[in-house]
N, C-alpha and C positions, 0 to 999 in steps of 0.2 A: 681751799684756795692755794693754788702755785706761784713763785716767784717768775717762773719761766713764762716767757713773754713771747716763744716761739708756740710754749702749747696754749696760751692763753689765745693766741690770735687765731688758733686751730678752733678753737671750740668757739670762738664767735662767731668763725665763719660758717661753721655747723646749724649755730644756733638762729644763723641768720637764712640759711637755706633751707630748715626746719620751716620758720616763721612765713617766708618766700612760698615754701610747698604747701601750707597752708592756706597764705589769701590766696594762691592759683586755686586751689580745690575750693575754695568758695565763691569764687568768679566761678570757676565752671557749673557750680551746681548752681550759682545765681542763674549765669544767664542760662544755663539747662529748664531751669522752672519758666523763666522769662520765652523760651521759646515754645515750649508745652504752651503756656497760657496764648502767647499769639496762634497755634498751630490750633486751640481749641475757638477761640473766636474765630478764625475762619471758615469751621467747620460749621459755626455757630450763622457767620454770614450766609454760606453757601445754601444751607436749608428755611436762613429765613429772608433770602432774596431770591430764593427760587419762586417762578412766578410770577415776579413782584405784580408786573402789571394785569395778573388777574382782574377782572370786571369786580363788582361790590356783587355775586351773583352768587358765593359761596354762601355754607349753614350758617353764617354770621350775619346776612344780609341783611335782616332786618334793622339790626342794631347800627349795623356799619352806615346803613342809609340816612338814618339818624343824625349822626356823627358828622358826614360829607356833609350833610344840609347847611348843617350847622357854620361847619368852614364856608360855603359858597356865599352863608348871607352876611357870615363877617368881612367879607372880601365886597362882597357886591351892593352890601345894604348899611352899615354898620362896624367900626369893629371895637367898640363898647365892648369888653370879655365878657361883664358883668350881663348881658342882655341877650346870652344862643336865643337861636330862633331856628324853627324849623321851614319845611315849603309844603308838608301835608294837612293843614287844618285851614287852607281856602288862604286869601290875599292877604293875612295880616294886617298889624303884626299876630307874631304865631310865638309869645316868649313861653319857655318851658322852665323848671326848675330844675338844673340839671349841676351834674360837677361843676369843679373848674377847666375848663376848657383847653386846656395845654395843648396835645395832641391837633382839635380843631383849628385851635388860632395859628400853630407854627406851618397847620398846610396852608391856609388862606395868606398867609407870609409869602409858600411857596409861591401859589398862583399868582399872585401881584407880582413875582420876578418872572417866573417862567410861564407863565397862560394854565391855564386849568387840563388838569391829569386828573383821571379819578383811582390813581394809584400811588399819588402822593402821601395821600394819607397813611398806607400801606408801610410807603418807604420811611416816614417818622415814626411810629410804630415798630419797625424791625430794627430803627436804631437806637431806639431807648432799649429793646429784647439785648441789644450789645452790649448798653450801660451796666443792665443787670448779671450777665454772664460775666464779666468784670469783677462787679461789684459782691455777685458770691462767692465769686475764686478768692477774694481776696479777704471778704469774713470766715468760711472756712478754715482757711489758713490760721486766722487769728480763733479760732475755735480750736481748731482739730492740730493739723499739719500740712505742708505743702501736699503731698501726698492724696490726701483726703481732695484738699482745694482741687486740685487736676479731676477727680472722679466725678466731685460734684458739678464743677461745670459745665463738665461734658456728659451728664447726666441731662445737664439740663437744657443743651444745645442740641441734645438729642431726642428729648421729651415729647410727643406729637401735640399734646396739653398746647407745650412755651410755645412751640415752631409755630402751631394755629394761632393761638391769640397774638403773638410777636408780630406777626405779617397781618396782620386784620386791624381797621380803621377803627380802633376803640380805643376808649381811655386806658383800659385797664392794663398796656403795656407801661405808661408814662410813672401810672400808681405802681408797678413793683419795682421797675426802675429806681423811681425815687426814693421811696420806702427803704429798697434794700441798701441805696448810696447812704440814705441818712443813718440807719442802722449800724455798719460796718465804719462811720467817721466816729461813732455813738464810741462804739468798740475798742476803736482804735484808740479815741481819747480817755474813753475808762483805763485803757492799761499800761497808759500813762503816757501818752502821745498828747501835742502841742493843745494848746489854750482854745486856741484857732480854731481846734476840731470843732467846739462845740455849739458854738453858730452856724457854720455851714453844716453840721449834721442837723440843728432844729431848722434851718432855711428847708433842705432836699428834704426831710421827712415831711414837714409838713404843706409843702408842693406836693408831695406826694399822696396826703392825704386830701387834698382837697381835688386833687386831679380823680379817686373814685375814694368812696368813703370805708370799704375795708381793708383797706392801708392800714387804719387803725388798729387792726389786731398786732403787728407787727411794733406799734409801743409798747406791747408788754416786755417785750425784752430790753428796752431804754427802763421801764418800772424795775423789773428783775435785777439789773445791775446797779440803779440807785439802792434798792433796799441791802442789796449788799454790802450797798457804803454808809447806808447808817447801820447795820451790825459792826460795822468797822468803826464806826465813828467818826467818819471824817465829816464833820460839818461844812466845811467850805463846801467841797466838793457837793454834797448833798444840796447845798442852799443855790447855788449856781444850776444846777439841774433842776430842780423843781422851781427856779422864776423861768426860765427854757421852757422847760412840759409847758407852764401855763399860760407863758406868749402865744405859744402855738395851737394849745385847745381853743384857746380865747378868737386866734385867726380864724380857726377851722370854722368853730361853732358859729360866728358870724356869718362866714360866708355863709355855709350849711344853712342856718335862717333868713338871709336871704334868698337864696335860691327856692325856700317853701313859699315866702312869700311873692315873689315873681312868679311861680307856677300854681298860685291860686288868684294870680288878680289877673291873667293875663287865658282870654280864651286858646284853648280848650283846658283851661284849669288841670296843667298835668306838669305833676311832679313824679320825676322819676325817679323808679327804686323802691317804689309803694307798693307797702300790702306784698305779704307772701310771708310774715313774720309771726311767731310763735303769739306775739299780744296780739295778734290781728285776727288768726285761728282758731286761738285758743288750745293752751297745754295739752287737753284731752283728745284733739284733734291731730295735733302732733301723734300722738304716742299711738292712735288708731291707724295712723300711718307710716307707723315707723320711723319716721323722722325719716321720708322719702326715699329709705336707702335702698329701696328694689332701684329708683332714681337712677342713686347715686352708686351703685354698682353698673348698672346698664350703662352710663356714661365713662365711667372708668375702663371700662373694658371694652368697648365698644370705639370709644371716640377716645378719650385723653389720652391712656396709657399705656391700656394693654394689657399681657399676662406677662411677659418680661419685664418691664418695669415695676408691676407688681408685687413678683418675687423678691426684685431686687429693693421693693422696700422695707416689703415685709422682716428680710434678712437681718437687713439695716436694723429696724427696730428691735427686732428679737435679739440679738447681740450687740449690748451697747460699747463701748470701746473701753478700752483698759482704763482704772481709775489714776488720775493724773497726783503726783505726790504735792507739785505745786498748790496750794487752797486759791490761789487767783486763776491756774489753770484750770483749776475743778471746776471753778465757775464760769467761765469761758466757754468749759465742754458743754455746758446745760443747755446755752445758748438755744440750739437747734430742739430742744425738747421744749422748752416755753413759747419758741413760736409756732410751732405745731400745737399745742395743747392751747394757745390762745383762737387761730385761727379753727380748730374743731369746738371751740364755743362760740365763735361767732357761726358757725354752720349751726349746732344745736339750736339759734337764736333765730337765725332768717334760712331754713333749709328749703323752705316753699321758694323762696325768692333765688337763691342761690341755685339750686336745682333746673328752676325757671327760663334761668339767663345763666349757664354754664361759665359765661367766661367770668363771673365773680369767682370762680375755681379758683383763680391765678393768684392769691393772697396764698395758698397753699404753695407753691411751688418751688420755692426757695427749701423750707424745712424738706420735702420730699425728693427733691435735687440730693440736697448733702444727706439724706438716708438712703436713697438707690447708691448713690458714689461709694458712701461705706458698705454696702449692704456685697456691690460689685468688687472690691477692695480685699473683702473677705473671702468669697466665693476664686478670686483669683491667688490671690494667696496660698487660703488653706493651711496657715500657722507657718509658713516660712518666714524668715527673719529677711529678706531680699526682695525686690522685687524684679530683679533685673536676673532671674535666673529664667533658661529658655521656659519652662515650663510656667511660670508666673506671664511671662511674656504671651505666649500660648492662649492660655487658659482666658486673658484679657482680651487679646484677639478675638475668639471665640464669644465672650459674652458680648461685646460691642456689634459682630454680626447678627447671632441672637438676635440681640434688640432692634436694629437696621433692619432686617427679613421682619420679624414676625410685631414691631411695634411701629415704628416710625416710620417706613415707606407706605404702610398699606392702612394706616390708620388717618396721616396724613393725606392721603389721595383720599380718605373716603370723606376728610372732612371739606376738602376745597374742591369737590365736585358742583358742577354749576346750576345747582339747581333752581335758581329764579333766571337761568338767561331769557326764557320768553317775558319776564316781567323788562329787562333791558330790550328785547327788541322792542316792545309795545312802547317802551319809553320812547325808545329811537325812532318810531315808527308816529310818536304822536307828534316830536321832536320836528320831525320831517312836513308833518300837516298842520302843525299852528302857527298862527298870525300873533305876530308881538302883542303880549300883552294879555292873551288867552289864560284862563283858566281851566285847567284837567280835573277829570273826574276818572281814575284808575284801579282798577282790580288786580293785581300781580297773580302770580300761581300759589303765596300763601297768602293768603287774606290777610289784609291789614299791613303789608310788607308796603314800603312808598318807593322802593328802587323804581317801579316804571314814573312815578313821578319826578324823582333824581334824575335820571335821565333824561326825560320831556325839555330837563332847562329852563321849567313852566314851576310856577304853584300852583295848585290846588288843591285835590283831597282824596284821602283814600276812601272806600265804600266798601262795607256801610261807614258812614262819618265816625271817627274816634277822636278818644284823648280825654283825661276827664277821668269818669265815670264811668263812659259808653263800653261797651265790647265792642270789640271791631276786627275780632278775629274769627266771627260767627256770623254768617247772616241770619237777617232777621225771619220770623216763621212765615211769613207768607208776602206774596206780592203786594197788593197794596199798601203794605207798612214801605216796603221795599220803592215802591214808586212816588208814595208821597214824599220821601227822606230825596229822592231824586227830581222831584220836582221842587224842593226846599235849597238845594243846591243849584239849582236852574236859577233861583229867581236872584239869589246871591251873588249871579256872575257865572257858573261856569257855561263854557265853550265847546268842550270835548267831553265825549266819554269814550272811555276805552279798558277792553276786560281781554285776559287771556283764555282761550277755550278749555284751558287743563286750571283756570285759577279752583282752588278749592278751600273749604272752608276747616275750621278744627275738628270739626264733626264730619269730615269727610265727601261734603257735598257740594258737587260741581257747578259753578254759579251759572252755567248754561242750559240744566238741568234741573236744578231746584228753582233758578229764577225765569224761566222761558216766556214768563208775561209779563217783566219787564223788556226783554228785548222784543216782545211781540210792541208794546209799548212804544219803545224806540222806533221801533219802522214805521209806526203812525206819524210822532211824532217828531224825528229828527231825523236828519240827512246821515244815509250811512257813507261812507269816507273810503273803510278796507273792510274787507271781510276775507283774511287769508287763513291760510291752515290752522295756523296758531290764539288770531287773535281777530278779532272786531275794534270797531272804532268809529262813532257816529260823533256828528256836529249838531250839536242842541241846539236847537230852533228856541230864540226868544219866546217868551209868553206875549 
């Protein structure tokens, strides 16, 4: 210390222009990270509102058709959340056992302000895909590093996986949305962030699990970090989390029993998300099939990912990141390994059914996000201590087009090709010739798809008749089974029937060809209507 009060006031003003130069470089590098994260949601918007108002006619159609029905009869019939109902299993009611309906209920919200869009759904869909490109930037972060966060995001804004399901009328954007919001408040509040976090993290996870039920995998990481806290000991904190877990199992699981029992009391007794499950197969069964990975490689690379993506996961995993000296940040880094290693046992567990209906994929895509972002991270790098040198710069360039050319443009175009549009014209075309109040009887180009009924703005039923039990993705072996099933739908009410001339069955048989004696059938008995290129369409003559 000095007496001198000239050099004293030198050195505070030193000290203070030190301190000055300081919060500026962390304002800049705040708002630097602050505009990366907006500069990736947009990229994030741009590909999952590209489109938007595509038809429901893409490889999701069937599901998606589902999904609309459901909103239109909330809107038009009903809006009971507890009671979805579909328009393909005849005049109802038609209840199913299904999730919780977030996604349905907030488009049939839409329609009652602004009239019916059947790309509505699309657009709440691609805005939860928002929530969760957010919501990983910002667990990353708390895992890894802002660094990482940037990679991952736009890992996953880039994904052909996210872009498809994000933009598609299905619950499963609402469930990783959620999931990942409640997860990363989960996060935030373990490392010692406000009281507050940890209700609105058990509110959004467990919205999030009830919106599709493998959400679920993703509490292993809420389990993961409790057990941490009791090796620590902290019992507060432990007993406060586990009354949490079990408000929410206790939510889940009722709803969950509800919905089995509405989808067995209620015709066509169909609960969704059944059968496809290792208890249902049988272990041995499993294992003769590999646990469907011929499946799930053909999927992977064909339709979600890609071979660049895959690399960049592959990277990721085989090089896990430097060991953190903090023991709270060691735990932190795990993160991204527990929810990967949870949801590849929920795959071990339901791969028939996962495999089945691909977009249950989407419980995976968070952990596989933040393993492409580091996997890319690395590959850019290359052991430099910078990344803002040109050649890091460069090299990140370079893989982001990579992946844009050879994953995301041309995986995406292959998924949102229109392949049910003759099931939407047939719809539009029945649309065009029913009298209020008609009953349809429709065939789409995949069998059992009900777009052309969605669209008619009609109920009635797909054919052969499904839901249940039934198979309705196969016709049945020969005509007369085929005509009495359509003579049982005649006496029921229906009004119309209408078949696309390319509709085809799983087995690959064209119902104009395998079935030529029920349409001979038809022209005895019922008034034909159109007979154009694509499609037919006769009016059922009362009995």
């Amino acid at each position: 210390m000095t007496d001198d009060p000239e050099l004293t006031r030198v050195e505070g003003q030193q000290c203070q222009q030190q301190t000055t130069g300081r919060d500026m470089a962390a304002r800049y590098y705040l708002s630097l990270d602050t505009a990366i994260l907006l500069g990736i949601l947009f990229i994030a918007i741009v590909f999952r509102f590209h489109k938007i108002t595509l038809p429901l006619v893409d490889g999701f159609s069937w599901r998606e058709i589902s999904t609309a029905m459901m909103a239109d009869n909330f809107q038009q019939r009903s809006w009971n959340i507890f009671f979805p109902e579909v328009s393909w299993t005849g005049p109802g009611p038609s209840y199913q056992g299904r999730e919780f309906q977030i996604v349905s209920y907030l488009t049939a919200l839409l329609y009652q302000l602004f009239g019916w869009h059947d790309w509505f759904g699309r657009a709440v869909a691609a805005f939860f895909g928002l929530v969760t490109v957010f919501s990983l930037h910002r667990l990353t972060a708390l895992c890894w590093d802002e660094m990482h966060a940037h990679a991952a995001a736009l890992a996953y804004a880039l994904m052909p996986a996210a872009i498809m399901i994000d933009s598609s009328f299905l619950p499963d954007p609402a469930m990783l949305a959620l999931v990942t919001l409640g997860v990363w408040l989960f996060v935030k509040y373990w490392a010692g962030g406000s009281r507050w976090l940890l209700p609105l993290a058990t509110l959004s996870f467990s919205l999030g699990v009830l919106s599709k039920l493998p959400g679920i995998a993703a509490g292993a990481v809420i389990f993961y970090l409790m057990v941490c806290w009791i090796l620590e000991k902290k019992r507060k904190q432990v007993s406060w989390v586990f009354l949490s877990g079990l408000s929410s199992l206790a939510v889940i699981g009722a709803y969950y029993i509800w919905a089995i029992y509405l989808g067995r009391s209620y015709p066509p007794f169909h609960v969704a998300g059944t059968g496809g499950y290792i208890w249902d197969d049988g272990f041995w069964t499993y294992v003769r099939d590999r646990f469907y990975f011929k499946s799930l490689w053909n999927t992977s690379v064909l339709w979600f990912y890609g071979y660049p993506f895959l690399v960049l996961l592959a990277v990721g995993l085989w090089i896990p990141l430097s060991r953190a000296e903090d023991p709270k940040q060691r735990s932190l880094s795990a993160i991204p390994y527990v929810w990967l290693t949870a949801a590849i046992i929920l795959y071990l567990a339901a791969a028939g059914e996962i495999t089945s209906n691909v977009w249950n994929f989407h419980i995976f895509h968070v952990p596989i996000a933040m393993f492409c972002g580091h996997g890319a991270l690395l590959l850019a790098t290359l052991g430099s201590r910078t990344v803002l040198t040109p050649a890091v710069v460069l090299r990140s360039i370079f893989i982001v087009a990579i992946a844009l050319a050879w994953s995301t443009l041309p995986l995406v175009r292959t998924m949102k090709k229109p392949i049910a549009m003759n099931g939407k014209l047939l719809g539009e075309e029945l649309a065009r010739l029913a009298q209020p109040g008609d009953l349809v009887v429709a065939i789409a180009p995949e069998v059992g798809d009900p777009v052309a009924i969605y669209y008619s703005r009609a109920r009635g039923w797909v054919f052969p008749p499904g839901g249940g039990d039934a198979e309705w993705s196969k016709f049945v072996a020969d005509d007369a089974t085929a005509i009495a099933q359509l003579e049982e739908l005649r006496a029921q009410g229906a009004d119309l029937f209408g078949v696309t001339k390319n509709a085809t069955d799983k087995e690959g048989r064209l119902f104009v060809e395998h079935h030529d004696g029920v349409i001979d059938h038809l022209d005895k008995t019922a008034t034909k209507l159109a007979d154009l290129n694509n499609l037919l369409i006769y009016r059922i003559t009362r009995p």
